[in-house]
C-alpha positions in Angstrom: -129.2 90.9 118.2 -129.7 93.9 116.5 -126.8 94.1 114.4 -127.8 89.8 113.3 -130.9 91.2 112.2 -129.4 94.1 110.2 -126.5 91.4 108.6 -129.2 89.1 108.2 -131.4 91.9 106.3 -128.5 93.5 104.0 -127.4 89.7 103.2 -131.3 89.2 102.1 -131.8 92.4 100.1 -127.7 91.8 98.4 -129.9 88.3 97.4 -132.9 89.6 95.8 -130.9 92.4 94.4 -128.1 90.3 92.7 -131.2 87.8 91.7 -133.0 90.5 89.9 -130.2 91.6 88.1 -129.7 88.0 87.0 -133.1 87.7 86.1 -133.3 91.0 84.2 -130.1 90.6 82.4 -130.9 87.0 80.8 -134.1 89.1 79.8 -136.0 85.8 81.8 -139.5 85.5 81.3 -141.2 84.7 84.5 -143.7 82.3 82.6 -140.5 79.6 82.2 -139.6 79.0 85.8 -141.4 75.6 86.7 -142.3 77.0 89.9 -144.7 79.6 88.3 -146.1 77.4 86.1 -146.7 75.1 88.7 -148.1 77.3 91.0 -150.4 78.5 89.0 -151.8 75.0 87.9 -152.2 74.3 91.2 -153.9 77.1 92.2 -156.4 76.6 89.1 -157.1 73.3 89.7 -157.7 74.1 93.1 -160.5 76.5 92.4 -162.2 73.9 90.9 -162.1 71.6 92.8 -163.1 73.7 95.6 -166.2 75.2 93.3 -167.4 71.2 92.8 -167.1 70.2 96.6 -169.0 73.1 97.3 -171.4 74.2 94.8 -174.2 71.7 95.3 -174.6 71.6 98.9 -178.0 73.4 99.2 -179.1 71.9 96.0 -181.3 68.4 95.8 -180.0 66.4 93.0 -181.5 65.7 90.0 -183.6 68.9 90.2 -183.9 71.8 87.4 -181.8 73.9 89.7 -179.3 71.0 90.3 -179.1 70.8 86.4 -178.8 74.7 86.0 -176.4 75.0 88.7 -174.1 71.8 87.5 -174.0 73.7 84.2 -172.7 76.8 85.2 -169.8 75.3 87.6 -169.1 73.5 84.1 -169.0 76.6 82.0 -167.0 78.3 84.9 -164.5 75.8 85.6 -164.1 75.3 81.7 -163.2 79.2 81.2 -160.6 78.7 84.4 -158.7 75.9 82.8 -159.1 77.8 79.2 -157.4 80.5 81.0 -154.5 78.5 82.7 -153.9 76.5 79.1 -153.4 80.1 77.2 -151.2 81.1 80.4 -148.7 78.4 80.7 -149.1 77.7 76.9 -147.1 74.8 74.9 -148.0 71.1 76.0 -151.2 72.9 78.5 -152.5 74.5 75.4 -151.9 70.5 73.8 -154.1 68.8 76.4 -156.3 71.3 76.2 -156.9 71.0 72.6 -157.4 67.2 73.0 -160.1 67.6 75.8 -161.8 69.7 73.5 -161.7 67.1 70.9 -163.8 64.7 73.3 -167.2 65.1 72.7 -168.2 61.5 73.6 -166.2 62.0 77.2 -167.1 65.6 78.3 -169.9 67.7 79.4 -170.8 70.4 75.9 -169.4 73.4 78.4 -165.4 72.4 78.5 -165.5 71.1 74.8 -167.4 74.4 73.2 -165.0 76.6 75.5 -162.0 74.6 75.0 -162.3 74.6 71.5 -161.1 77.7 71.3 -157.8 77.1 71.9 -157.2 75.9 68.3 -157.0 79.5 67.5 -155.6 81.0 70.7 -151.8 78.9 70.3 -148.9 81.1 71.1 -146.9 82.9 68.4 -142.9 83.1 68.5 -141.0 86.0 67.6 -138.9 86.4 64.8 -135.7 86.3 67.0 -136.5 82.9 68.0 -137.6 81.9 65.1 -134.2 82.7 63.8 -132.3 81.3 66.7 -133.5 77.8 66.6 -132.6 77.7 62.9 -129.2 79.1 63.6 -128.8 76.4 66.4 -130.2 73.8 64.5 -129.1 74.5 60.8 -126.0 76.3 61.2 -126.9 78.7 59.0 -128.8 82.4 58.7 -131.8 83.0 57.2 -130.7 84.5 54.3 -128.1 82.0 53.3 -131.1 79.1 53.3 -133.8 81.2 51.7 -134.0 83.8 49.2 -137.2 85.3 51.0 -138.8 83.8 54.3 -142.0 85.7 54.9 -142.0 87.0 58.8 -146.0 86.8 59.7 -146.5 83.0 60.3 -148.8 81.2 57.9 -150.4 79.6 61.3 -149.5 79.0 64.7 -150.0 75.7 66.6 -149.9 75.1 70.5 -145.8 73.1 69.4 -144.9 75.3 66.5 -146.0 77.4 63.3 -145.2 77.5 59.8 -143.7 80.2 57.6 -143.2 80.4 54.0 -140.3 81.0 51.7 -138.2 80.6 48.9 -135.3 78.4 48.5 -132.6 79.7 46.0 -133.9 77.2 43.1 -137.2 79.1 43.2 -139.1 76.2 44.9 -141.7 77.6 47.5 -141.8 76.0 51.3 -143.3 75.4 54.0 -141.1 75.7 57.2 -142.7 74.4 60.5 -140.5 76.0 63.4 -140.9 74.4 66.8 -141.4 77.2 69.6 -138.2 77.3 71.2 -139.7 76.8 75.0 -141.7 73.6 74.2 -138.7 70.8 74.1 -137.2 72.0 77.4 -140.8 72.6 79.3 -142.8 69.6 78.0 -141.4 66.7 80.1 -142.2 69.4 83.2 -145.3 70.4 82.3 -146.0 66.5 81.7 -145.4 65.5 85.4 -147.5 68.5 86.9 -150.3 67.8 85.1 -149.8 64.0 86.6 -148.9 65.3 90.2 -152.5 67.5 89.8 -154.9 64.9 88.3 -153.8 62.4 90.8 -154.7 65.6 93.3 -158.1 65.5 91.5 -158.7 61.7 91.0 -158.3 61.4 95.3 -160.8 63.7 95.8 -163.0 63.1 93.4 -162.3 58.8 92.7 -165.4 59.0 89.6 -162.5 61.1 87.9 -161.5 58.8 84.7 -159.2 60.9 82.8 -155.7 59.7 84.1 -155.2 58.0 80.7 -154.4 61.6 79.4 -151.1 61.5 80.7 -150.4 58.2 79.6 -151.1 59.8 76.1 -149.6 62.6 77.0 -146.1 60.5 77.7 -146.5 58.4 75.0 -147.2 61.0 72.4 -145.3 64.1 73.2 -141.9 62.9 72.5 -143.6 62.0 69.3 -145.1 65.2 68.2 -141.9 67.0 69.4 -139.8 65.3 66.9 -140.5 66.6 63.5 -138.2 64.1 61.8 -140.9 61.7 62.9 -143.2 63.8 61.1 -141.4 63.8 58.0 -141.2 59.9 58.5 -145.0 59.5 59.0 -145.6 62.3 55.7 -143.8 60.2 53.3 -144.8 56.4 54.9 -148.6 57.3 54.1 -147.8 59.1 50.5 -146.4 55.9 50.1 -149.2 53.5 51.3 -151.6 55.6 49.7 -149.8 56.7 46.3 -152.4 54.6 44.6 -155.4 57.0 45.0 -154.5 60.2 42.4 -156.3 62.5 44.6 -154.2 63.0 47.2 -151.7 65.1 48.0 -148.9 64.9 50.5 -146.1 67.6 50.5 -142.8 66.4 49.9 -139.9 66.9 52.6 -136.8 68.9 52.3 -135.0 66.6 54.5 -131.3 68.8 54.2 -133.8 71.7 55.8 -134.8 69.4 58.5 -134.5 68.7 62.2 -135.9 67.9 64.9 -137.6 71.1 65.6 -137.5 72.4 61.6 -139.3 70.8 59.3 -139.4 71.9 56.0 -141.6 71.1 53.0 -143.2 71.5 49.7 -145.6 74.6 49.8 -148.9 73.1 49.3 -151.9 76.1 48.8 -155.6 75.2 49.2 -159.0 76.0 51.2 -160.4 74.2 54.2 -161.9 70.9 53.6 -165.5 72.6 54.8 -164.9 76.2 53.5 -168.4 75.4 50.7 -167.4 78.9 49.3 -163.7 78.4 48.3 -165.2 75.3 46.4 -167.8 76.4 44.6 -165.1 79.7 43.9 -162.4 77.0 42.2 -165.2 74.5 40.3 -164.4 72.0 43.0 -167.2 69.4 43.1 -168.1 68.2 46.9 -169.7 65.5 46.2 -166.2 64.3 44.7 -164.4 65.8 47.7 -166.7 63.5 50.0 -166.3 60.6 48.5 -162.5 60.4 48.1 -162.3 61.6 52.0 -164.4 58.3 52.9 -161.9 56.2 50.7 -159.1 58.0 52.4 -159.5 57.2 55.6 -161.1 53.9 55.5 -158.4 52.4 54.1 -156.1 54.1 56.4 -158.1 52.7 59.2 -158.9 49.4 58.2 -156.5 48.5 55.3 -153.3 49.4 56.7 -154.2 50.4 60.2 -151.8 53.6 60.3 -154.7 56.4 61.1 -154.0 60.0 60.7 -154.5 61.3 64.7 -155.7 64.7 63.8 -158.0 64.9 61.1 -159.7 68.2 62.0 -160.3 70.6 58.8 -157.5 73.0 58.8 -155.2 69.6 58.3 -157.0 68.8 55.5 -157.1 71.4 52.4 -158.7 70.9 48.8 -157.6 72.5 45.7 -157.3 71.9 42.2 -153.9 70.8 40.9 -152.0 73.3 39.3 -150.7 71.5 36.5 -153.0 69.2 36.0 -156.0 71.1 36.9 -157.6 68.1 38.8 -159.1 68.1 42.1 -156.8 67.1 45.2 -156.8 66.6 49.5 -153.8 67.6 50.6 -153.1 66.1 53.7 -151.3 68.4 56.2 -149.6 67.6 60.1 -148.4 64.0 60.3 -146.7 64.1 63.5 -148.7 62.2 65.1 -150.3 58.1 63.4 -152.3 55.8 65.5 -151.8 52.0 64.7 -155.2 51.0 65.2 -155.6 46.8 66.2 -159.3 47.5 64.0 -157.4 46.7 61.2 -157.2 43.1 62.4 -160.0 42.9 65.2 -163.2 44.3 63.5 -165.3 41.9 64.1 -164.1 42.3 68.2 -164.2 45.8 68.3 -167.4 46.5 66.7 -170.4 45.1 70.0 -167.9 47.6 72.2 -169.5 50.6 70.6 -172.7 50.0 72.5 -170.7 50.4 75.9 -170.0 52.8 77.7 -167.5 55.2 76.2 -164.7 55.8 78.8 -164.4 52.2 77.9 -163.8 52.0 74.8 -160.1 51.7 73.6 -158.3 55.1 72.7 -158.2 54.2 69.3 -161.8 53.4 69.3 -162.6 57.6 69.8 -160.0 58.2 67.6 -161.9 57.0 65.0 -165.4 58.4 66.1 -163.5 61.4 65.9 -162.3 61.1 62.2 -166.3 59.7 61.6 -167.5 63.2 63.2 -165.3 65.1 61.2 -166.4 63.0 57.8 -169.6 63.4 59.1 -169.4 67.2 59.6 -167.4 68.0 56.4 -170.7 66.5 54.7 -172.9 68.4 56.2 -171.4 71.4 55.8 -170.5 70.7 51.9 -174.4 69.0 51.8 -173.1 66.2 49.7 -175.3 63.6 48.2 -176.5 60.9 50.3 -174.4 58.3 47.6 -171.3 60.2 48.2 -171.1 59.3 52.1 -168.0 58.5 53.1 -170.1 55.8 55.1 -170.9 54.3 52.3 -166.8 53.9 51.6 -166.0 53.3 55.0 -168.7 50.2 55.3 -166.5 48.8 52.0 -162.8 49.2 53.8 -164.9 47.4 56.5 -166.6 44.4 54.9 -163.2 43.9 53.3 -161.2 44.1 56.2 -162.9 41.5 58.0 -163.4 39.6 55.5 -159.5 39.4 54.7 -159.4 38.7 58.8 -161.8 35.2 58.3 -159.9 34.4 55.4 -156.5 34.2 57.0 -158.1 31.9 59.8 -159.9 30.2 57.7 -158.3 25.9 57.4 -160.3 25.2 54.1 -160.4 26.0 50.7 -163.9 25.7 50.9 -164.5 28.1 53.9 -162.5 30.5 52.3 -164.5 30.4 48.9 -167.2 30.4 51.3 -166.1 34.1 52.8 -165.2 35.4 49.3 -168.8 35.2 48.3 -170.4 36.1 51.2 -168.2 39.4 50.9 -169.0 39.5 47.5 -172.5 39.6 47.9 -172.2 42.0 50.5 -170.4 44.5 48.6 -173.2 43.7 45.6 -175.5 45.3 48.3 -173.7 48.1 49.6 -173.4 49.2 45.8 -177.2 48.5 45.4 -177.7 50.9 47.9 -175.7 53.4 47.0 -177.4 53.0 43.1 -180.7 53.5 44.8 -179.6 56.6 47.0 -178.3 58.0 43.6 -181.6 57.1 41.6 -183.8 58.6 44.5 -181.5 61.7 44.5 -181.1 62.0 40.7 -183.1 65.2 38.6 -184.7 62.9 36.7 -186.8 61.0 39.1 -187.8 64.6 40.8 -189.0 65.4 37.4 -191.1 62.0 37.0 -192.6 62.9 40.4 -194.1 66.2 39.6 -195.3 64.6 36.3 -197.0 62.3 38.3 -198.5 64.6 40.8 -198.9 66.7 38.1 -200.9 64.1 36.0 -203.2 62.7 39.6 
């Protein structure tokens, strides 16, 4: 029996010996075995789950300490899964940046803590950075760029971008995918199912197993940069009519899958006030042409930019021209939003309850908050609201929607005018926020007060 046990023992420790070799020699980090990964979203999720079974047992509900106590598992739990996101990184660090987006959905304690995460993403090393051009391009570095600058211009949660020079002395943009990501994704996918159908048994009031669905749906997206590059130059197309804009043009014989690289496009977030009033850039101007922007993405063509937060949206002033210009950044990702031809459906659903309302509903609450925020940081006019715009896209849109129903000549003469008259309104409105807003009417008030 002994001398089993001491086979049995030797054959165990030639194992783990030989394994750690292995594991040493391909230099594997421990973070990529599934098994960690999964372990330790497990073991996070449940924590958590434990800490809201348990928490509230010697607390009556509904009472200050109830409140007080509910908050702090919230905070809590939100730092955990901050944590775990940062930890496994790539699509966990995705997720997490979408839950943080949801406002509307989720208590203020995961969104403020999760929102962090925009600026926590994970940063590749130059090695891999070189690798997966090698792999992907065929080539070195230095036989596709003249210069390719080695500290990232910013690092995403998928990939980040570096600039260069090409040998014709154009400057670009080259967006890198993190080499990890492809290969962990559809993994990483399928344990955050297994966990939130963990979560959703225990806790059946649980309604947030539609992120995976978007999660499935949009990954192999966003992991395909050709994609992107497709999206980029569909809207500089349906949108080549407003001279504002800017969309960087693609290098496709740079491109892949997991490289895309573009024109190198320099400006300063669309709510950094100070690098506006630095360049001469008027915000009123910047305001306005947002609202145009992204109505008629939402309810002209119905092809919405999915992630409209400011560091994908820069202004500057042209450099030839000298005008003022959005440049619209990260197009991986479009919604086709049914708005477009549904208004009039969609519109009493806002009143509902909100984990009701279709995904592409909060998508555009989202691009409103963001409009809305960018004006309140830039304090814009009150005639410059992108509202303003957005309520024209609208009364056009569903205008254009009767019309094409319409059986009649008459009926649709009928709809022309009412939209006609409504637009005569909007721009009444606007001419009176103006007026009210306007020097010269502050002036004719003091006069007046002056003169009483």
């Amino acid at each position: 029996m002994a001398a089993r046990l001491l086979k049995v023992s030797s054959l165990a420790t030639a194992v783990l010996a030989s394994s750690g070799f292995y594991l040493h020699s391909r230099q594997l980090d421990l973070n990529d075995l599934s098994v960690v990964r999964f372990g330790r979203a497990a073991a996070v999720t449940a924590v958590i789950s434990y800490d809201y079974l348990t928490a509230f047992k010697h607390v009556d509900y509904g009472t200050e300490e109830y409140w007080a106590l509910k908050s702090k598992v919230h905070l809590r739990s939100a730092e955990r899964l901050r944590d775990l996101c940062c930890a496994n990184r790539g699509t966990f660090i995705k997720v997490g940046q979408h839950l943080g987006a949801l406002d509307y959905l989720l208590p203020e304690e995961y969104t403020s803590t999760l929102k962090v995460l925009h600026s926590r993403a994970p940063q590749s090393s130059m090695e891999e950075i070189q690798q997966v051009i090698r792999e992907d391009l065929g080539k070195e570095l230095s036989e596709l760029f003249v210069s390719f600058e080695t500290t990232p211009q910013g690092a995403a949660s998928l990939a980040q971008v570096h600039k260069a020079v090409l040998h014709d002395g154009r400057t670009v943009a080259v967006k890198v995918q993190h080499p990890k990501v492809q290969r962990q994704s559809s993994k990483d996918i399928m344990v955050i199912e297994v966990l939130l159908k963990a979560v959703h048994w225990l806790f059946p009031d649980f309604a947030f197993m539609w992120l995976v669905e978007e999660a499935k749906k949009n990954m192999p997206l966003e992991l395909d940069f050709l994609n992107e590059g497709q999206n980029a130059e569909r809207v500089a197309d349906m949108l080549s009519h407003f001279p504002f804009l800017k969309v960087p043009a693609i290098h496709w014989d740079l491109s892949t899958k997991r490289i895309l690289t573009m024109e190198f496009a320099e400006g300063g977030q669309v709510n950094d006030r100070g690098y506006m009033e630095k360049h001469n850039i008027n915000v009123n101007e910047i305001s306005e042409n947002l609202g145009k922007m992204y109505s008629e993405m939402i309810f002209v063509h119905g092809f919405v930019h999915c992630d409209p937060h400011p560091g994908n949206v820069l202004v500057r002033k042209c450099p030839r021209s000298q005008k003022t210009e959005i440049v619209l950044l990260d197009h991986g990702l479009y919604q086709d939003v049914e708005i477009r031809t549904n208004a009039a459906l969609y519109l009493p659903q806002i009143s509902e309850l909100l984990n009701r309302v279709p995904r592409q509903m909060l998508l555009l609450l989202k691009t409103n908050d963001l409009l809305r925020g960018i004006e309140t940081t830039l304090q814009t006019r009150a005639s410059s609201s992108s509202f303003i715009n957005m309520s024209r896209c609208c009364i056009r849109a569903i205008a254009r929607h009767k019309r094409s129903k319409a059986r009649s000549r008459r009926r649709r003469l009928q709809i022309s005018l009412a939209e006609s008259l409504s637009l005569w309104r909007l721009s009444m409105y606007e001419f009176f926020l103006w007026l009210r807003g306007s020097t010269v009417v502050s002036w004719l008030k003091t006069l007046l007060v002056f003169l009483h």
